[in-house]
Backbone bond lengths (Angstrom), bond angles and torsions (degrees), N, CA, C in turn:
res aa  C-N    CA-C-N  psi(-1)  N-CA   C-N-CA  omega(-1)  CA-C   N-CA-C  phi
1 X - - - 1.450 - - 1.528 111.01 -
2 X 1.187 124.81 -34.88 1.231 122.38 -167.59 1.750 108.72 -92.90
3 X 1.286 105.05 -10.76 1.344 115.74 -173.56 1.593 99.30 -88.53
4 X 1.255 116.64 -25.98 1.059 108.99 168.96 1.524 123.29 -124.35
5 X 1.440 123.95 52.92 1.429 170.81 88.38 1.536 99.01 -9.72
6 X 1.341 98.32 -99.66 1.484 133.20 175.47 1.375 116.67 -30.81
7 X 1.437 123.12 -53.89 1.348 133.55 172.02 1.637 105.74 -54.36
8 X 1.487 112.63 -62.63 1.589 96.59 176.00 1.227 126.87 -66.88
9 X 1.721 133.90 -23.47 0.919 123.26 158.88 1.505 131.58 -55.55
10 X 1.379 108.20 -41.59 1.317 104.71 -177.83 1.995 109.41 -65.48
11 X 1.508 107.39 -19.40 1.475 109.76 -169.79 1.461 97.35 -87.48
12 X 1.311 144.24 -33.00 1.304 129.98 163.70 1.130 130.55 -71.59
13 X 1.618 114.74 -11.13 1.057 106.93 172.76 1.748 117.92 -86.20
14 X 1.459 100.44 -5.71 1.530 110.74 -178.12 1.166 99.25 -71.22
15 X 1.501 118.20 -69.08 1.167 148.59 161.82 1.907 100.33 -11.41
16 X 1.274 120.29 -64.10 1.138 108.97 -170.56 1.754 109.30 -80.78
17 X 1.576 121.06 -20.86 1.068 104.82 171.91 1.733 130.53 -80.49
18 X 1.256 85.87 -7.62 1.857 102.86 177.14 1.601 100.80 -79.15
19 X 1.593 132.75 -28.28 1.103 100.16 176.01 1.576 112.43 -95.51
20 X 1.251 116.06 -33.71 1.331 108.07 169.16 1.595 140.90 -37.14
21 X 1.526 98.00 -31.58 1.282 98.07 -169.82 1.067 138.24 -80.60
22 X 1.492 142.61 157.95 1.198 120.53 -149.46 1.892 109.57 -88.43
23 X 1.055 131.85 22.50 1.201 129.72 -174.96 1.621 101.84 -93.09
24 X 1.009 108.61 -38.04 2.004 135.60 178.31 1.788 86.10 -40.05
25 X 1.406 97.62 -41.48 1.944 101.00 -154.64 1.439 108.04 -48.49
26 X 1.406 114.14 135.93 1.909 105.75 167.03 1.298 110.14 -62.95
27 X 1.454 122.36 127.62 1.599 134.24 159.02 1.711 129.07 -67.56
28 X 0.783 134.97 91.95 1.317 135.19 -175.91 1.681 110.30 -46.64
29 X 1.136 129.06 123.21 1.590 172.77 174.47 1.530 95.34 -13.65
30 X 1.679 111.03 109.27 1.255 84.83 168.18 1.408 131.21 -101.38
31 X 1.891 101.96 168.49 1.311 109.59 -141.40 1.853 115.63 -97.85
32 X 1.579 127.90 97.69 1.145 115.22 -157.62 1.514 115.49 -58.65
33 X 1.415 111.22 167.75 1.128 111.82 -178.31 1.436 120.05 -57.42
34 X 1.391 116.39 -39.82 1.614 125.01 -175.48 1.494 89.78 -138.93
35 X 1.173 107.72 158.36 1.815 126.11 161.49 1.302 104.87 -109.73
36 X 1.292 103.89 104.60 1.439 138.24 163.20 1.350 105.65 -23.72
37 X 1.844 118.25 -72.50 1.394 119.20 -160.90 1.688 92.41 -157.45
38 X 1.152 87.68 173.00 2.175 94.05 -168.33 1.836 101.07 -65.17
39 X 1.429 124.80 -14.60 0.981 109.25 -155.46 1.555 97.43 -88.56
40 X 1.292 115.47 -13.92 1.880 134.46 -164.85 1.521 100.93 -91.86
41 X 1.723 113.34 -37.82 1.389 106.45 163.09 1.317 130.71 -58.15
42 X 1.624 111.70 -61.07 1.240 135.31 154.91 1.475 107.00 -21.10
43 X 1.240 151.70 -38.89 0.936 122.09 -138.16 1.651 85.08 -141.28
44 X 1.158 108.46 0.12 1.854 113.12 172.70 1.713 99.86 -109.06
45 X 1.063 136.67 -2.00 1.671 145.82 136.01 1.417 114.79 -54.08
46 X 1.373 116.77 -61.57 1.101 145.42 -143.05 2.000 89.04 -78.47
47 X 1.298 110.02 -38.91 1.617 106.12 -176.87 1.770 89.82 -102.05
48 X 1.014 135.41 -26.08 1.582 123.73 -177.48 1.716 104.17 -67.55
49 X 1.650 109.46 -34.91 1.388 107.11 -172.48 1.694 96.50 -78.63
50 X 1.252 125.75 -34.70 2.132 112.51 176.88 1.604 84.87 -61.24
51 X 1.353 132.35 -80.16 1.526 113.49 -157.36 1.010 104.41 -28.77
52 X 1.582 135.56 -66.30 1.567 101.13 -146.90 1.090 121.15 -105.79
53 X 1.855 120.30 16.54 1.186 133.39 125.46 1.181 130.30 0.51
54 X 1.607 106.95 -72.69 1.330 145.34 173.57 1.469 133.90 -49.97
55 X 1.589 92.61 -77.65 1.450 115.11 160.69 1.579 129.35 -56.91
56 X 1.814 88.41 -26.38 1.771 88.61 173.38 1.615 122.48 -91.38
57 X 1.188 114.11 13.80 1.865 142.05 -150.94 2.079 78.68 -71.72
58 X 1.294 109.96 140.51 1.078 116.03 167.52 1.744 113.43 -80.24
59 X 1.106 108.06 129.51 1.773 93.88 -176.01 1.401 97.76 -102.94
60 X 1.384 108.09 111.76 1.640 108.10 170.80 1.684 113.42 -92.53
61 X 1.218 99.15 165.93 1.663 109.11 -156.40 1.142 118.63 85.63
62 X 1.213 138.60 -17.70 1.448 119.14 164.13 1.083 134.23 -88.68
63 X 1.297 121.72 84.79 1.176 106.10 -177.23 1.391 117.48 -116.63
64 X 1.635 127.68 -167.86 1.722 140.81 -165.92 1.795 94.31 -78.54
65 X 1.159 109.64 -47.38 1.650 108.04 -168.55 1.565 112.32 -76.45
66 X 1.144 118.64 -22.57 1.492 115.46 176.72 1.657 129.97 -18.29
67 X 0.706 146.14 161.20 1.548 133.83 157.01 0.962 106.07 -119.27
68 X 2.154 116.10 146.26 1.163 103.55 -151.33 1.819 81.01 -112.97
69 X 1.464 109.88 -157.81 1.581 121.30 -179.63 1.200 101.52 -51.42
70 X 1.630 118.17 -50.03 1.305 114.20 -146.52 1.443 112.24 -78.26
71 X 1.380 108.46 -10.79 1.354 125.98 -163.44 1.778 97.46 -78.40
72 X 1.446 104.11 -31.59 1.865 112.27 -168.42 1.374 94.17 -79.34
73 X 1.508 132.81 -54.61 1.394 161.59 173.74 1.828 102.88 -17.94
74 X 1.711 75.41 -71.76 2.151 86.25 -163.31 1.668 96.39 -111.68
75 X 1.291 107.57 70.05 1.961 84.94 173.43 1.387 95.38 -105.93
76 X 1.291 86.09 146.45 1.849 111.87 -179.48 2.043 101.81 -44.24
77 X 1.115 96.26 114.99 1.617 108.42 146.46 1.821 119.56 -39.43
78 X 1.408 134.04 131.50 1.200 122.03 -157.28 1.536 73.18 -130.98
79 X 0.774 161.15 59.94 1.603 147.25 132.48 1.296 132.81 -26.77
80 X 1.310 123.96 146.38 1.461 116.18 158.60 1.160 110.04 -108.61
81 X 1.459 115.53 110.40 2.039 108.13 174.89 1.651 100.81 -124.92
């Protein structure tokens, strides 16, 4: 049982570092030295305009006020003593 505890922990935690990391990130298009002909430009626009499509995507839900786990975890006791 504990061995396989352990097994999923260690696999989510892969799991969570494989998406986090920054290699996952989309790379923006690289850029040749010269453009040959309109069709080589065209088509190095054409993937620069999906990047920042992409990259420029508003990510909603994140925001500064959120509360995080730890906040549900440890919240202050409100007592009256």
């Amino acid at each position: 049982m504990q061995k396989l505890v352990l097994s999923l922990l260690i696999l989510a935690a892969v799991v969570m570092l494989e998406v986090t990391s920054q290699d996952s990130m989309l790379a923006p298009p690289d850029r040749p030295s010269e453009f040959r002909s309109p069709d080589e430009l065209r088509r190095y626009l054409k993937a620069l305009n999906e990047y920042y499509a992409i990259v420029g995507r508003p990510r909603f839900g994140r925001s500064v006020n959120k509360r995080s786990a730890a906040d549900y975890l440890f919240k202050p006791s409100h007592k009256n003593e």
